[in-house]
C-alpha angles and dihedrals in degrees: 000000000000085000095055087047093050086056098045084063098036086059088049091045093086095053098037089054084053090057103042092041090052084051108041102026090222121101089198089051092046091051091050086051097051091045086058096038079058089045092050090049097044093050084053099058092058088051110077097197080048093044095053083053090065090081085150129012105203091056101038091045084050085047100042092046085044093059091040092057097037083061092056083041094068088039095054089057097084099038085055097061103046087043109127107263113310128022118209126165123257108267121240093216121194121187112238101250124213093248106022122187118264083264098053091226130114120294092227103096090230106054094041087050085059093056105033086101107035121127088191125256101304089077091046097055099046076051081068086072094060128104105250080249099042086058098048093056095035089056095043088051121038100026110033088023096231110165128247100252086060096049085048086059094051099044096041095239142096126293095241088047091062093042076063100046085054097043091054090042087051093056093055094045092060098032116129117269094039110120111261112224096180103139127116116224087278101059092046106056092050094046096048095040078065109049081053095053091043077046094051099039092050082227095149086181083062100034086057087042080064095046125075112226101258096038109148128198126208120192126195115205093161088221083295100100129019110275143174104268076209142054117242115229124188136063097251108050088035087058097051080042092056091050102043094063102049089041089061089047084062102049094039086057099242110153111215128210121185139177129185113256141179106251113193084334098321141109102259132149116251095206126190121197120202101210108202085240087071098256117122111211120206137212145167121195118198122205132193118202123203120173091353100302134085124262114175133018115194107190111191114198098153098127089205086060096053107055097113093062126134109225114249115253113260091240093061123103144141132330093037125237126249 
């Protein structure tokens, strides 16, 4: 009997860890989310008045990981704000196989499961505007259908109060300004094969050709390297930023290698930088395409982010290989 309930969760973990990493933006969050959530499910089931209240798994396991990351949600608030210069969330990054899956996504079922609804990280960090109750409904909702009288469960209000919740978060989530990541696979290869042409030629006419106007790039150093407190916005700066950066790779020494990568579901660039000291620097930059141009860059520098990297093969180099 424990064994068959062990496996009635374990075929709900892939999607569970979909819904709390959506919410939360933290793949090491989301798994100690999932593990209450089967805390939480395993002392119910020793508990007879609890266990009459599991009418249907699928749904009470949703409610009960919702709640649960509703309550980090609140917390994360104020570590939020007192976070050293940008916050981004920390990439689910997928080497491109040889053969991929229609999908693109890993072949393991739970971590596919994780990105079979990304829209990239464009979505996740506008999800940073959000009140903690506006993206919980919002992300039930709109993107895992669950209906109102659910995300009113698991919010502790009234199902016309989260419509509501998901109507405001909706709002913000299409408000002007916010970058658009609307490209299929496609789309996104050829536009970012030539951002990193314009990038290796130094050509910023080209570079700008690759970048819509109102493109904006966010860059997240954790405190550990030097980065903007802001993000840029506009072509043009975001273009002189872009070069810059790789120009001073280049005079301090450092030798780059890149490879294209899924990053929460899109097409990104995982980077490593030899210093001549011996430390190798990383970083994965995100992108979201809208109409042929970039409109949006997300660099996440943040080491403690990153841990979950794959190293980047020896015979890669820049610029990457397609």
């Amino acid at each position: 009997m424990a064994g068959d309930r062990v496996s009635e969760f374990e075929a709900e973990r892939g999607r569970l860890m979909a819904v709390a990493y959506r919410m939360l933006g933290s793949r090491s969050e989301a798994e100690d989310a999932v593990q209450e959530t089967w805390l939480r499910y395993a002392g119910a089931l020793g508990d007879p008045a609890a266990r009459a209240e599991v009418r249907h798994l699928g749904g009470w396991l949703t409610t009960t990981c919702a709640r649960i990351c509703l309550d980090v949600l609140r917390s994360a608030r104020v570590r939020r704000e007192t976070y050293p210069g940008q916050w981004l969330p920390e990439p689910l990054v997928t080497p491109l196989g040889p053969a991929p899956e229609p999908d693109g996504f890993a072949p393991d079922p739970a971590e596919r499961a994780v990105r079979r609804d990304q829209l990239g990280t464009a979505l996740l960090v506008v999800l940073e505007r959000l009140t903690p109750e506006q993206r919980v409904a919002f992300v039930l909702h709109d993107v895992f259908a669950v209906p109102f009288g659910q995300i009113a469960e698991a919010l502790g209000t009234s199902p016309e109060a989260a419509r509501q919740l998901a109507s405001r978060a909706r709002r913000a989530v299409n408000a002007p300004g916010a970058p658009r990541h609307t490209a299929d696979p496609a789309e996104q290869q050829r536009v970012v094969s030539a951002f990193v042409a314009a990038t290796e030629s130094g050509e910023l006419d080209a570079l700008m050709r690759v970048l819509a106007p109102d493109v904006v790039l966010i860059g997240d150093g954790g405190g550990h390297f030097p980065a903007a407190r802001r993000p840029i916005a506009g072509a043009d700066k975001v273009a002189r930023f872009t070069l810059g950066l790789f120009g001073q790779a280049g005079r301090y020494g450092q030798r780059v290698r890149a490879r294209p990568v899924l990053v929460d579901g899109a097409l990104g660039l995982q980077f490593e930088a030899a210093r001549d000291d011996g430390q190798v620097l990383r970083l994965v930059s995100a992108f979201a395409v809208d109409r042929g141009r970039i409109t949006g860059i997300f660099n996440q520098l943040n080491p403690e982010k990153l841990t979950r990297l794959a190293d980047i093969d020896a015979g890669d180099g820049w610029p990457p290989r397609w």
